[in-house]
Chimera marker file (.cmm) of the C-alpha trace (Angstrom):
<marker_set name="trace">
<marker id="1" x="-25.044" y="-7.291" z="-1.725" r="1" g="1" b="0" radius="0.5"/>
<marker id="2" x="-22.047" y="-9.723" z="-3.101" r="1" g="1" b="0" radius="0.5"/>
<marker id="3" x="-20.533" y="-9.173" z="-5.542" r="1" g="1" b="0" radius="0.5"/>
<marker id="4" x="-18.269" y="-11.160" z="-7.500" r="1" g="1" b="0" radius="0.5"/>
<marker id="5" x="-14.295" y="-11.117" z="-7.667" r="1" g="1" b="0" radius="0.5"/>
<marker id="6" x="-15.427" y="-7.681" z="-5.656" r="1" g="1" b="0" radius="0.5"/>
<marker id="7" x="-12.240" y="-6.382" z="-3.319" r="1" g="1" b="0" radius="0.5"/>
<marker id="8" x="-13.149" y="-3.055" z="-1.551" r="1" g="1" b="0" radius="0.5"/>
<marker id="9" x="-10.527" y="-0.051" z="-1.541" r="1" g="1" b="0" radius="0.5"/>
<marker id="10" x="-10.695" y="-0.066" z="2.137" r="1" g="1" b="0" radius="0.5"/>
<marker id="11" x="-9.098" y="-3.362" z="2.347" r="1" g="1" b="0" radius="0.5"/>
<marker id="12" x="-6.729" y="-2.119" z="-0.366" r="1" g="1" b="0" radius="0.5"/>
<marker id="13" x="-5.263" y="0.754" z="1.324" r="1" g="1" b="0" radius="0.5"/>
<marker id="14" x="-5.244" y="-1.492" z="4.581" r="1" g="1" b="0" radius="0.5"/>
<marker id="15" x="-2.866" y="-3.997" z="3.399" r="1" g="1" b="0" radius="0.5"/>
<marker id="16" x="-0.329" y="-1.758" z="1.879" r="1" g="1" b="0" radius="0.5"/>
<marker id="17" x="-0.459" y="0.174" z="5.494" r="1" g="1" b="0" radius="0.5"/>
<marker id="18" x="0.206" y="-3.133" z="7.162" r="1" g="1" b="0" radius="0.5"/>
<marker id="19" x="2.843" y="-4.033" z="4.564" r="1" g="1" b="0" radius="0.5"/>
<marker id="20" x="5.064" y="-1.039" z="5.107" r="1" g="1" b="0" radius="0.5"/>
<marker id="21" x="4.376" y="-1.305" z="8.216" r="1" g="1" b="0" radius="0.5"/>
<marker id="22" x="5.513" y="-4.713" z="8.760" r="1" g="1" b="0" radius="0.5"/>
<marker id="23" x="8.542" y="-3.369" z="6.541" r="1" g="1" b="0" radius="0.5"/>
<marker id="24" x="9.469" y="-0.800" z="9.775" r="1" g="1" b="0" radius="0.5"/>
<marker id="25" x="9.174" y="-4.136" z="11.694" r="1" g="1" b="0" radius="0.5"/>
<marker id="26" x="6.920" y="-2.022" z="13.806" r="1" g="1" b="0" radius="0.5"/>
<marker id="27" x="3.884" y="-3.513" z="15.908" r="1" g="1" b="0" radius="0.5"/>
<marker id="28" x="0.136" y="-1.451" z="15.036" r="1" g="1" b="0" radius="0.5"/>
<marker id="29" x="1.037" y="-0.326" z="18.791" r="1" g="1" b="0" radius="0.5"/>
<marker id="30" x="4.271" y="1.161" z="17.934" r="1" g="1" b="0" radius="0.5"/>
<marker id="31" x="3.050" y="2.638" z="14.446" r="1" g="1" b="0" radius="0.5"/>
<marker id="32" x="-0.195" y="3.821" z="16.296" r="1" g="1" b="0" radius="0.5"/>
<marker id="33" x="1.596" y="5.290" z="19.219" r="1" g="1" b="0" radius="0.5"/>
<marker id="34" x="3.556" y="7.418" z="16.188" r="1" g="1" b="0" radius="0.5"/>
<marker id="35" x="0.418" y="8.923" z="15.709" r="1" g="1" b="0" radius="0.5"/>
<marker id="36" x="-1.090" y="9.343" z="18.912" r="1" g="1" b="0" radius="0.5"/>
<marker id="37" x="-3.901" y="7.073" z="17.291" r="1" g="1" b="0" radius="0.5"/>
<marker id="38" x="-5.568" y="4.144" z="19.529" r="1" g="1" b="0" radius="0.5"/>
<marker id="39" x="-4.146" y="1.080" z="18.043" r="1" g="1" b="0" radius="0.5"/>
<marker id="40" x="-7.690" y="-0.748" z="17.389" r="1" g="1" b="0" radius="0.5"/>
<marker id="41" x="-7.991" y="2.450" z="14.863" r="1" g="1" b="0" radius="0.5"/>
<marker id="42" x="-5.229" y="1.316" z="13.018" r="1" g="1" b="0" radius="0.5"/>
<marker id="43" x="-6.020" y="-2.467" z="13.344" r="1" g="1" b="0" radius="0.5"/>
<marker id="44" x="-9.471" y="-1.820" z="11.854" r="1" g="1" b="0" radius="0.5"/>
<marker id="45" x="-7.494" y="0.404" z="9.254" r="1" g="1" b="0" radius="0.5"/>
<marker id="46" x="-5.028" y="-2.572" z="8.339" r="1" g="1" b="0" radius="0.5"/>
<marker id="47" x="-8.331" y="-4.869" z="8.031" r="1" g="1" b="0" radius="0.5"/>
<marker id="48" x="-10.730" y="-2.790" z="6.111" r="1" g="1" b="0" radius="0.5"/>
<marker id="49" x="-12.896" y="-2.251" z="8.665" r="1" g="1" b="0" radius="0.5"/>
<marker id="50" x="-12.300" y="1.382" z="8.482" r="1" g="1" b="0" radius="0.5"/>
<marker id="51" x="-12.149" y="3.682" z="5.852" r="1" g="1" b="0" radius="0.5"/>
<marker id="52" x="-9.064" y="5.587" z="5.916" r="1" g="1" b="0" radius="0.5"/>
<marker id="53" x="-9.960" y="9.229" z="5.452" r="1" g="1" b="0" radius="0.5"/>
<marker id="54" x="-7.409" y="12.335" z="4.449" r="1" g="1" b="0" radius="0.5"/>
<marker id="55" x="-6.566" y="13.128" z="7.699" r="1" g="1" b="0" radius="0.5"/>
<marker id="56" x="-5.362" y="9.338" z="8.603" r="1" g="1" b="0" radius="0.5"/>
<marker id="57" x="-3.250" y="9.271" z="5.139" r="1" g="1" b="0" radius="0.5"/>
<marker id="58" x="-1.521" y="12.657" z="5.668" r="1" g="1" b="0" radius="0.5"/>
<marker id="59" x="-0.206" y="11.000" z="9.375" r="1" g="1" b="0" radius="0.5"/>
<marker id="60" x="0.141" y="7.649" z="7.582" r="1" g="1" b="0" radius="0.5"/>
<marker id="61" x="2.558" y="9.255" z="5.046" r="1" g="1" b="0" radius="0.5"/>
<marker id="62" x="4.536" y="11.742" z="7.259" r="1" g="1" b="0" radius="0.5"/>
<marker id="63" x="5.718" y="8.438" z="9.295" r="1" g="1" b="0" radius="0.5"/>
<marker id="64" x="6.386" y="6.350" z="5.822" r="1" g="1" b="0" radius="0.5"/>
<marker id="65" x="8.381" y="9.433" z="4.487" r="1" g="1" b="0" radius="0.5"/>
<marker id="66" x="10.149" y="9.807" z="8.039" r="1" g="1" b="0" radius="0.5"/>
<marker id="67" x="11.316" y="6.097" z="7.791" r="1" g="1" b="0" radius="0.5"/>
<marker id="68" x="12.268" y="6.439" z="4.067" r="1" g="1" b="0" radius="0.5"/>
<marker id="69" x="9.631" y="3.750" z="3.025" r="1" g="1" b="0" radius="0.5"/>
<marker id="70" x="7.538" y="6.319" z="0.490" r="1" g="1" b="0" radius="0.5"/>
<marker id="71" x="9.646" y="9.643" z="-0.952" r="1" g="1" b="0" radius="0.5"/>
<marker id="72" x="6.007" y="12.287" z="-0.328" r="1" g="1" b="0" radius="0.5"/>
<marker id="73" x="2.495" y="12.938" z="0.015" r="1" g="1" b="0" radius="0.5"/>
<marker id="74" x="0.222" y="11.081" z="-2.666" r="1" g="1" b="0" radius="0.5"/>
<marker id="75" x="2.776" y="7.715" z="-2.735" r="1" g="1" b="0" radius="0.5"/>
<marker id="76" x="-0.241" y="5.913" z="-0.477" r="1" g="1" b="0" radius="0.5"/>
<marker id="77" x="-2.216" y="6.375" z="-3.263" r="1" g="1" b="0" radius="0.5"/>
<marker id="78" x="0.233" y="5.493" z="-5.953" r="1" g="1" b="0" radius="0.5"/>
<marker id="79" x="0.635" y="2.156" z="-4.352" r="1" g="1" b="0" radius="0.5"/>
<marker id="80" x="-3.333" y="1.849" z="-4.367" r="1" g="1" b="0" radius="0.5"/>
<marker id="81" x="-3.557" y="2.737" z="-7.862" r="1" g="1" b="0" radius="0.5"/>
<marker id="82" x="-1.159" y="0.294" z="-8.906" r="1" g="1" b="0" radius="0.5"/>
<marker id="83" x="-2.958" y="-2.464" z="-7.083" r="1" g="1" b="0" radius="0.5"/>
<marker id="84" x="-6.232" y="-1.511" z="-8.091" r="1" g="1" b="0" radius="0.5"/>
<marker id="85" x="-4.639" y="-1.880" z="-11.804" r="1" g="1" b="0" radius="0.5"/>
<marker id="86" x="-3.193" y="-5.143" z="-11.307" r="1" g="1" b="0" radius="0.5"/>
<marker id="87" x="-6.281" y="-6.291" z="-9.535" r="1" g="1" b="0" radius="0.5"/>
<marker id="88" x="-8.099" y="-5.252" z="-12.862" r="1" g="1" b="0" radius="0.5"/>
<marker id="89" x="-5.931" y="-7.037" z="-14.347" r="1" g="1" b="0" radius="0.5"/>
<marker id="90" x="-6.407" y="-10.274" z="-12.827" r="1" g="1" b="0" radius="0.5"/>
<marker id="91" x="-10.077" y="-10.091" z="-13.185" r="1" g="1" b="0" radius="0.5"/>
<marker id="92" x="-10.949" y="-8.285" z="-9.788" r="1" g="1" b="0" radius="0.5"/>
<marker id="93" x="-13.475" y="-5.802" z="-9.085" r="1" g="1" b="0" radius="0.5"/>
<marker id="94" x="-12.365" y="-3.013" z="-7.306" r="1" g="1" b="0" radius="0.5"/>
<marker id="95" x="-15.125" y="-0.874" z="-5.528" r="1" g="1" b="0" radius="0.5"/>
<marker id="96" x="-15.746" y="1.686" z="-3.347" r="1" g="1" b="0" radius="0.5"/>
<marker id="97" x="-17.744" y="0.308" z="-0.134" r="1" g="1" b="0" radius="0.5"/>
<marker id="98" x="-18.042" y="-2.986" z="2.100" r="1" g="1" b="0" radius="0.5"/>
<marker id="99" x="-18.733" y="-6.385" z="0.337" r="1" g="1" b="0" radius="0.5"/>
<marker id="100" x="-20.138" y="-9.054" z="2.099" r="1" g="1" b="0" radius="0.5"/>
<marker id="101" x="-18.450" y="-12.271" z="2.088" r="1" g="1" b="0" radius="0.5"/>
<marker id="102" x="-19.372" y="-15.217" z="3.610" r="1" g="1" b="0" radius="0.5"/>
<marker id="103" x="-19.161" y="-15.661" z="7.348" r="1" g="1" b="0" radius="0.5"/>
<marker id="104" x="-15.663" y="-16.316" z="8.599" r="1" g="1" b="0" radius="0.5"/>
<marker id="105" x="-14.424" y="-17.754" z="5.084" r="1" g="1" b="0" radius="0.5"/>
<marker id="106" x="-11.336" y="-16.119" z="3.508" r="1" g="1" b="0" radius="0.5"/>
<marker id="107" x="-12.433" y="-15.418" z="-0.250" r="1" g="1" b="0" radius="0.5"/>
<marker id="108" x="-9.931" y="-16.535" z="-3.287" r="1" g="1" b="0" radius="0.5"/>
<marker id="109" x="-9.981" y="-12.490" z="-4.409" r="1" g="1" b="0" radius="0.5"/>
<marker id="110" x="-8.382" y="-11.921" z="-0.492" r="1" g="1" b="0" radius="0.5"/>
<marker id="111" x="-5.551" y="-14.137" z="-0.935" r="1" g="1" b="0" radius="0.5"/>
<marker id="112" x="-5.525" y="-12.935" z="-4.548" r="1" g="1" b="0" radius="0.5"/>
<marker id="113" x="-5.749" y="-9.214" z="-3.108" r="1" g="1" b="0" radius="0.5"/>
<marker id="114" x="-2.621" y="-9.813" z="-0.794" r="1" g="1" b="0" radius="0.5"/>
<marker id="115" x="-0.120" y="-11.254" z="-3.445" r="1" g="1" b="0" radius="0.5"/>
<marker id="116" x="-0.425" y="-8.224" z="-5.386" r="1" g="1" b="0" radius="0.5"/>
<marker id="117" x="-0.225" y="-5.503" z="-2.705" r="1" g="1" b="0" radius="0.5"/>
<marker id="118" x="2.872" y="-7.957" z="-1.308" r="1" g="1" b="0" radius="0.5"/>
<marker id="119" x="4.714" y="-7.562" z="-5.156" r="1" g="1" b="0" radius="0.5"/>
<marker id="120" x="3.826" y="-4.181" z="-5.815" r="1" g="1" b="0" radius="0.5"/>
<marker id="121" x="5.425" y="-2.704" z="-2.235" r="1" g="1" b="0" radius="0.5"/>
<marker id="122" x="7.982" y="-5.031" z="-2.738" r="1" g="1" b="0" radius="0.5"/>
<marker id="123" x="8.562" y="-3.962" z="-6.443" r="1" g="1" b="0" radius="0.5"/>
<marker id="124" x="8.285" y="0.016" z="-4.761" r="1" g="1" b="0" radius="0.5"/>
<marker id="125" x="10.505" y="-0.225" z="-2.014" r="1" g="1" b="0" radius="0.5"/>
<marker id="126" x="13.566" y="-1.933" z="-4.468" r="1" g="1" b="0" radius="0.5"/>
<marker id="127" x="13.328" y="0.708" z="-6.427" r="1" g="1" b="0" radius="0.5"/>
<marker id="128" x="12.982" y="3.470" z="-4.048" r="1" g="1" b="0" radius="0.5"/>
<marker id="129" x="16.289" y="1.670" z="-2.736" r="1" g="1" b="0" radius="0.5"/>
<marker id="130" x="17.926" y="1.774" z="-5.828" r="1" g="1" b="0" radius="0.5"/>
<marker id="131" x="21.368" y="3.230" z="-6.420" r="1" g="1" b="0" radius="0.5"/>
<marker id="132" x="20.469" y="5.893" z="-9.362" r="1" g="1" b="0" radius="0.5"/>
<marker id="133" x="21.869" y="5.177" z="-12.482" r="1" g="1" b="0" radius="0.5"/>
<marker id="134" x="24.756" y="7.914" z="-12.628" r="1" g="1" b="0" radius="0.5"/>
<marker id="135" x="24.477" y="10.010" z="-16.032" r="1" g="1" b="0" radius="0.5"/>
<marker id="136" x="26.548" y="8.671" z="-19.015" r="1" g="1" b="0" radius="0.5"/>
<marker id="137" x="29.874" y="10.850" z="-19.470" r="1" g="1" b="0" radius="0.5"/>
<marker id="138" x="29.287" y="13.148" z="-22.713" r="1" g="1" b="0" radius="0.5"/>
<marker id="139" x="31.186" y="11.567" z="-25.757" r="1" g="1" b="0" radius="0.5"/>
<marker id="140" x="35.029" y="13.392" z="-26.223" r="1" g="1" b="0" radius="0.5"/>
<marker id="141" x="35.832" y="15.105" z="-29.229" r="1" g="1" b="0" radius="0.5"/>
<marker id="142" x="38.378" y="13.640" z="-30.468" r="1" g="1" b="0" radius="0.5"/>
<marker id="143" x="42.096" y="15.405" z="-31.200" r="1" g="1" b="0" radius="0.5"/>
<marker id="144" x="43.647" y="15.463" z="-34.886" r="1" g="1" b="0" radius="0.5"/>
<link id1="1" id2="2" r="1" g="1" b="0" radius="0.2"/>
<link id1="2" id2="3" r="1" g="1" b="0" radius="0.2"/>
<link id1="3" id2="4" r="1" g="1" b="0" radius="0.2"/>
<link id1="4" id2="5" r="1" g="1" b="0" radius="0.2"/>
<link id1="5" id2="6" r="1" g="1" b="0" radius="0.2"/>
<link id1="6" id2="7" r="1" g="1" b="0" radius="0.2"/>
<link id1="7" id2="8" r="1" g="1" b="0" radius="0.2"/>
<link id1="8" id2="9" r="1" g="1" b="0" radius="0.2"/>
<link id1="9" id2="10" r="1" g="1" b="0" radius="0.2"/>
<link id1="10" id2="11" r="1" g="1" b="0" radius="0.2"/>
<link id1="11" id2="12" r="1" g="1" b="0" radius="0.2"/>
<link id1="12" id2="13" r="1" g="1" b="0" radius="0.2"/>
<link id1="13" id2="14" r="1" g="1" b="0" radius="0.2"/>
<link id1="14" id2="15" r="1" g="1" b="0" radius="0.2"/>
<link id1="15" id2="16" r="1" g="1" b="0" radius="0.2"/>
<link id1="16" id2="17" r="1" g="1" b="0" radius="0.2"/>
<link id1="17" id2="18" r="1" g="1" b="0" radius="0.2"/>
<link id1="18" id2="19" r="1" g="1" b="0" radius="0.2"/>
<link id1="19" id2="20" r="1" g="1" b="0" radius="0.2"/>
<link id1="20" id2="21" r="1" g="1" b="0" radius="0.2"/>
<link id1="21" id2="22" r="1" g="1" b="0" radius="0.2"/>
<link id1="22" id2="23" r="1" g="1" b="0" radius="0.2"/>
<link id1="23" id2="24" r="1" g="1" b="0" radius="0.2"/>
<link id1="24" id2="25" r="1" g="1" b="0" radius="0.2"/>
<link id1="25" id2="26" r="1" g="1" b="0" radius="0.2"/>
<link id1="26" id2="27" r="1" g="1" b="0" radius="0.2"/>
<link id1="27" id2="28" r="1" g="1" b="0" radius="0.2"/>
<link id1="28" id2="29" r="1" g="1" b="0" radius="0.2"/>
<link id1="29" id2="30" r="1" g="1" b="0" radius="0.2"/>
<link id1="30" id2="31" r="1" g="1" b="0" radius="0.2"/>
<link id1="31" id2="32" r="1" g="1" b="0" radius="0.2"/>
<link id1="32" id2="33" r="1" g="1" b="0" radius="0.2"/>
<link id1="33" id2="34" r="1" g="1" b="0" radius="0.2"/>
<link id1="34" id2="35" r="1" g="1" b="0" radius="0.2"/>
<link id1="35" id2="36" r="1" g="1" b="0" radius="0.2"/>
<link id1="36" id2="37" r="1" g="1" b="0" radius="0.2"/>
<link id1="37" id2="38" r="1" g="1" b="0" radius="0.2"/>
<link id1="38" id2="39" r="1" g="1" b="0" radius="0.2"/>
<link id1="39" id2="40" r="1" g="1" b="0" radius="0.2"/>
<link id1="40" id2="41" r="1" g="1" b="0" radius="0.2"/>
<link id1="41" id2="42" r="1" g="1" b="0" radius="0.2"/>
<link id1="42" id2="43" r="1" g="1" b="0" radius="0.2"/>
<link id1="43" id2="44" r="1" g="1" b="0" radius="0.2"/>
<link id1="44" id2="45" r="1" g="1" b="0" radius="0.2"/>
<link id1="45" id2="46" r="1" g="1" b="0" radius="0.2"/>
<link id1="46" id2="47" r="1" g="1" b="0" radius="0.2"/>
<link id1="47" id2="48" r="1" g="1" b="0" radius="0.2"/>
<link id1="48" id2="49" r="1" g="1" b="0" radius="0.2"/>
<link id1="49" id2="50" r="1" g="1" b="0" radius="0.2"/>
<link id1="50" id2="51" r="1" g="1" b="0" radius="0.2"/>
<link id1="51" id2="52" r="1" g="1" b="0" radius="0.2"/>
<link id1="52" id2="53" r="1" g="1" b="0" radius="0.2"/>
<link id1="53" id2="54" r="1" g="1" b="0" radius="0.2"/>
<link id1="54" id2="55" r="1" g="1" b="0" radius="0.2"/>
<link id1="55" id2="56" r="1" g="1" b="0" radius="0.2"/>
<link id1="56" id2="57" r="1" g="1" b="0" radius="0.2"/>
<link id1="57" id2="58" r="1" g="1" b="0" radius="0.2"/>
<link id1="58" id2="59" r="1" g="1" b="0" radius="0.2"/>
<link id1="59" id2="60" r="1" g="1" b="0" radius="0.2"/>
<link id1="60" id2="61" r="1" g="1" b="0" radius="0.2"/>
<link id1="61" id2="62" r="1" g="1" b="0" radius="0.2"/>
<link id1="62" id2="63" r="1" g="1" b="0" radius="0.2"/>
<link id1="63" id2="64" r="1" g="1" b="0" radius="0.2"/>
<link id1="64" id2="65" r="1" g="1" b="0" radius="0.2"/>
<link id1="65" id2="66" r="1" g="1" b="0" radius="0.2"/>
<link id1="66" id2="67" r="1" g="1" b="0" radius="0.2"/>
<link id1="67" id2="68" r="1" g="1" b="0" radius="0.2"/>
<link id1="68" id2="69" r="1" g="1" b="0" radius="0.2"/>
<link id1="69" id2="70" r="1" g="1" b="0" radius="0.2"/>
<link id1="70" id2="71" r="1" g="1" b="0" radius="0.2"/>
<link id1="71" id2="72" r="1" g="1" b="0" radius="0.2"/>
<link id1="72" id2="73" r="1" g="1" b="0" radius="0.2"/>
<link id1="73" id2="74" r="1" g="1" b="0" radius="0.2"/>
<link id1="74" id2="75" r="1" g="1" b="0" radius="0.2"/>
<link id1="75" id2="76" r="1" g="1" b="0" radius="0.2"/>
<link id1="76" id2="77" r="1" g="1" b="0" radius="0.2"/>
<link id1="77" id2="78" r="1" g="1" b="0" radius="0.2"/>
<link id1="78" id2="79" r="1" g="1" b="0" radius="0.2"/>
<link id1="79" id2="80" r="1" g="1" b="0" radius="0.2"/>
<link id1="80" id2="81" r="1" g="1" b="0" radius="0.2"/>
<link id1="81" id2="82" r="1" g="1" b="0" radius="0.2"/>
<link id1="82" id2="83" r="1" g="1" b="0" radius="0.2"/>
<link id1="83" id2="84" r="1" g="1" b="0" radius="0.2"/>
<link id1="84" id2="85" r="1" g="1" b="0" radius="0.2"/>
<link id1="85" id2="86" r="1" g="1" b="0" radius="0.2"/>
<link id1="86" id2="87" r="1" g="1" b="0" radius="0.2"/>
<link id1="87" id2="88" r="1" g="1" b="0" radius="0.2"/>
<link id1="88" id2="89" r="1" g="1" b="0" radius="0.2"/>
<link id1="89" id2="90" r="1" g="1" b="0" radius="0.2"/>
<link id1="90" id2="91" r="1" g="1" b="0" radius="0.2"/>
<link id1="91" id2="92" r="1" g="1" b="0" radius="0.2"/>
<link id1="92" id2="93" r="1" g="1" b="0" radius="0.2"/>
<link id1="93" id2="94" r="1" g="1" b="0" radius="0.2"/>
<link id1="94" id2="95" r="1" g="1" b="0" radius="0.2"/>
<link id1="95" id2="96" r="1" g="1" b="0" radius="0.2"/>
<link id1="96" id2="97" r="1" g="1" b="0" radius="0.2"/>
<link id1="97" id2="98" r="1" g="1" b="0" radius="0.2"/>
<link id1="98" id2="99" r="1" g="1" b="0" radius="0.2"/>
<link id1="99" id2="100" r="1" g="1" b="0" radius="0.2"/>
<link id1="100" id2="101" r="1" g="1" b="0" radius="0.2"/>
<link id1="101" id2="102" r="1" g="1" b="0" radius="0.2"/>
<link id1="102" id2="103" r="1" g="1" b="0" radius="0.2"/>
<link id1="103" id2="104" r="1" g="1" b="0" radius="0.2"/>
<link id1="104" id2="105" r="1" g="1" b="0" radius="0.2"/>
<link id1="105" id2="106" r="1" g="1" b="0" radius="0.2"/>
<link id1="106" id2="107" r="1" g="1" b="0" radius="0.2"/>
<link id1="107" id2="108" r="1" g="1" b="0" radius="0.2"/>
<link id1="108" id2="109" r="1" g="1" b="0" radius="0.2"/>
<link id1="109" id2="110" r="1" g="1" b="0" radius="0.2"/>
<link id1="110" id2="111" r="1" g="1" b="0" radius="0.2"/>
<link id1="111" id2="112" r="1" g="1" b="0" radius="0.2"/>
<link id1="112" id2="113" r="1" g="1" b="0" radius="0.2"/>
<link id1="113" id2="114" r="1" g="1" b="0" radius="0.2"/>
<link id1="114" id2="115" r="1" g="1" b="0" radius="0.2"/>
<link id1="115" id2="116" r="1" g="1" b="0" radius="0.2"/>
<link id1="116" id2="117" r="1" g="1" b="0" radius="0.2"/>
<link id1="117" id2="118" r="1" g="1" b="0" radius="0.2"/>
<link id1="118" id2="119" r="1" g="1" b="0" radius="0.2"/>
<link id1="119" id2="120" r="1" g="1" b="0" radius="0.2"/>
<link id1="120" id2="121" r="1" g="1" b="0" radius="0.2"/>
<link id1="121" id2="122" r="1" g="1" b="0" radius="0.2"/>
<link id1="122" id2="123" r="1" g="1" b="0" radius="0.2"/>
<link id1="123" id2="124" r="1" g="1" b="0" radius="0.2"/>
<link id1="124" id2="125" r="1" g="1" b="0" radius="0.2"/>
<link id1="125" id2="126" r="1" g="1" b="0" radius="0.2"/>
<link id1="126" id2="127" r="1" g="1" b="0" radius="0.2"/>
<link id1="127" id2="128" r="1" g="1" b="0" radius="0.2"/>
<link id1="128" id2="129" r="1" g="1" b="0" radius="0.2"/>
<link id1="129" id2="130" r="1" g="1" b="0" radius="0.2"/>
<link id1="130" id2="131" r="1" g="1" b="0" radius="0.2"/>
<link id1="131" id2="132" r="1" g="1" b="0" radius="0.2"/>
<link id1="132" id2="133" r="1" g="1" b="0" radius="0.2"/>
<link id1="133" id2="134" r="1" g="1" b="0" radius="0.2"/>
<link id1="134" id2="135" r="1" g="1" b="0" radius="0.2"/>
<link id1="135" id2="136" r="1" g="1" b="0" radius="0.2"/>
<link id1="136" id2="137" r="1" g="1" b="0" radius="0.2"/>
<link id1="137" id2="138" r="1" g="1" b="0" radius="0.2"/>
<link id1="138" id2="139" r="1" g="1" b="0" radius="0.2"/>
<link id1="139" id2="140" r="1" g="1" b="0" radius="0.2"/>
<link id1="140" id2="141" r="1" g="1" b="0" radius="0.2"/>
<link id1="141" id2="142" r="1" g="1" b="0" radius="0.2"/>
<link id1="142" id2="143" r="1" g="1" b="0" radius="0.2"/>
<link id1="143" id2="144" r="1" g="1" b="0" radius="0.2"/>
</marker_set>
């Protein structure tokens, strides 16, 4: 079934894995080998092809956290959930499954679907790399 301005979660969570994956500067062999994973598993991870399940976030995360890119368990699905809100946004169709597209055509709602995830992990890694603000000094009393 297609269905219009339709961009699976699948694909979702597979680009932001690719993007802070490509932010290690890590191959899907090095990143796999991490894990002990095959590296076609995380290929068809990155492409959508496979749905991620709990198991493949958890190991996902523990590396991310190790290399400082996300601060704990849950931040994979932070990013997704602020895609999937900016996809809303911008008049896309998030859902839960497969869609079919046309045979070896890349859709306007991919291209669409990879400028967000590349602003949002942009916008998340800045400011998990931001200096914190230090706390404002407490106003003196003043002296008579």
């Amino acid at each position: 079934m297609t269905i219009p301005n339709a961009v699976d979660l699948s694909s979702i969570i597979g680009r932001i894995v690719a993007a802070l994956r490509q932010e290690q500067g890590a191959s899907q062999a090095t990143l796999a080998g991490r894990m002990s994973w095959d590296r076609s598993l995380l290929s068809r991870i990155e492409a959508g092809r496979n749905t991620a399940n709990i198991d493949n976030l958890f190991e996902l995360e523990e590396v991310f956290m190790a290399d400082g890119l996300i601060e704990g368990h849950g931040d994979l699905l932070a990013l997704c959930s602020r895609v999937v809100h900016e996809a809303k946004r911008r008049g896309l169709r998030p859902v839960v499954g497969r869609t079919e597209k046309p045979e070896g055509e890349e859709s306007v709602e991919t291209a669409t679907l990879d400028r967000i995830v590349a602003r949002i992990v942009d916008d998340w890694l800045v400011a998990l790399r931001a200096e914190p603000e230090p706390e404002p000094e407490p106003p003196r009393k003043r002296r008579r």
